[in-house]
N, C-alpha and C positions, 0 to 999 in steps of 0.2 A: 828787620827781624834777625838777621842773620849777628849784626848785635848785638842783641840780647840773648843770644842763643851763647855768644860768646862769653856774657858778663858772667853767666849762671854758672856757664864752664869754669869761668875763673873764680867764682866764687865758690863752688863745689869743692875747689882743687884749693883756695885759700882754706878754708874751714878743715877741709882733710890735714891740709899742713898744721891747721894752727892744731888739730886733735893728735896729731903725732906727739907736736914740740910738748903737748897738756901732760902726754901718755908718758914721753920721756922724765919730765918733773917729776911725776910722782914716783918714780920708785929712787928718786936723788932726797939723802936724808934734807929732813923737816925743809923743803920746798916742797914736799908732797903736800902742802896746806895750800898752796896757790889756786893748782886747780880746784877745789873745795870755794874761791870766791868767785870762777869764773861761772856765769847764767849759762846754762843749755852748753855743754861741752860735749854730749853724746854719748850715746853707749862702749864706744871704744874708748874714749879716755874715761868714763865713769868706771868701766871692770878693772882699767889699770892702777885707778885711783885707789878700787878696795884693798885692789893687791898693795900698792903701796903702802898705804896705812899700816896693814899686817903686818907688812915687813919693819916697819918703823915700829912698831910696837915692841916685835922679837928680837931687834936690834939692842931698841933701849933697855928691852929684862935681859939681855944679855951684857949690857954694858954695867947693871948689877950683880952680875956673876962674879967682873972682877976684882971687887970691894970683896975683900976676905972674909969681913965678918957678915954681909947679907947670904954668901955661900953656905957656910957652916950653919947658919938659923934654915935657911933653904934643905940642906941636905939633913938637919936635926927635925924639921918637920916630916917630911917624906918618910924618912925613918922611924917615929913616931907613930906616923897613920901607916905604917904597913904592921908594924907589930901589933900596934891595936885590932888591924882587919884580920891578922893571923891567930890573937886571941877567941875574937871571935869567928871563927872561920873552927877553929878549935872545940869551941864549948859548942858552935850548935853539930859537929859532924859528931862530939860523943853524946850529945842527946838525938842521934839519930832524925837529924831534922836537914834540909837542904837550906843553902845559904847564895846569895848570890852579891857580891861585891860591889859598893854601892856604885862607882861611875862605871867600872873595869865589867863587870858583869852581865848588861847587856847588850854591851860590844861583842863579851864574847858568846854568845849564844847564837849567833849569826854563825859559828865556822865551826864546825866539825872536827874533833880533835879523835 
């Protein structure tokens, strides 16, 4: 008995290792995909797994920031939907009517200004 009281241990303590080694992959660019094939990796390497992804994701729209012309279409957009929201953010405060911003807007109604 004594054992198998030992195998469980070392297996406990495998399984921790190998969720470390899982935990570590994912946030190392696109190996974050490996742990995604491995069956039953556990809730510690599954949270780091999400984290990772995100991070690969922000990575990558950041690595089209530095192509020049996806920036300027980027910043020509943004630019665009704020003067549009400001147009109308305009016309309905002189027909005395309230207006609330379509994403930006009930974010902010949470905080007190």
């Amino acid at each position: 008995m004594i054992m198998e009281s030992n195998n469980k241990n070392n297996q406990r303590t495998q399984v921790d290792e190998e969720g470390k080694l899982l935990a570590v992959l994912c946030y190392i660019p696109f190996l974050c995909f490996i742990p995604l094939f491995k069956p039953n990796i556990g809730t510690f390497a599954n949270q780091h797994l999400k984290q990772g992804l995100i991070l690969l994701v922000v990575e990558i729209i950041a690595l089209f920031f530095l192509i020049d012309i996806f920036s300027k279409i980027f910043w020509t957009i943004i630019f665009i939907f704020c003067l549009a929201i400001a147009c109308v953010g305009i016309a309905t405060a002189l027909s005395g009517k309230e207006f609330k911003v379509p994403v930006i807007g009930s974010y902010l109604e949470k905080y007190d200004l």
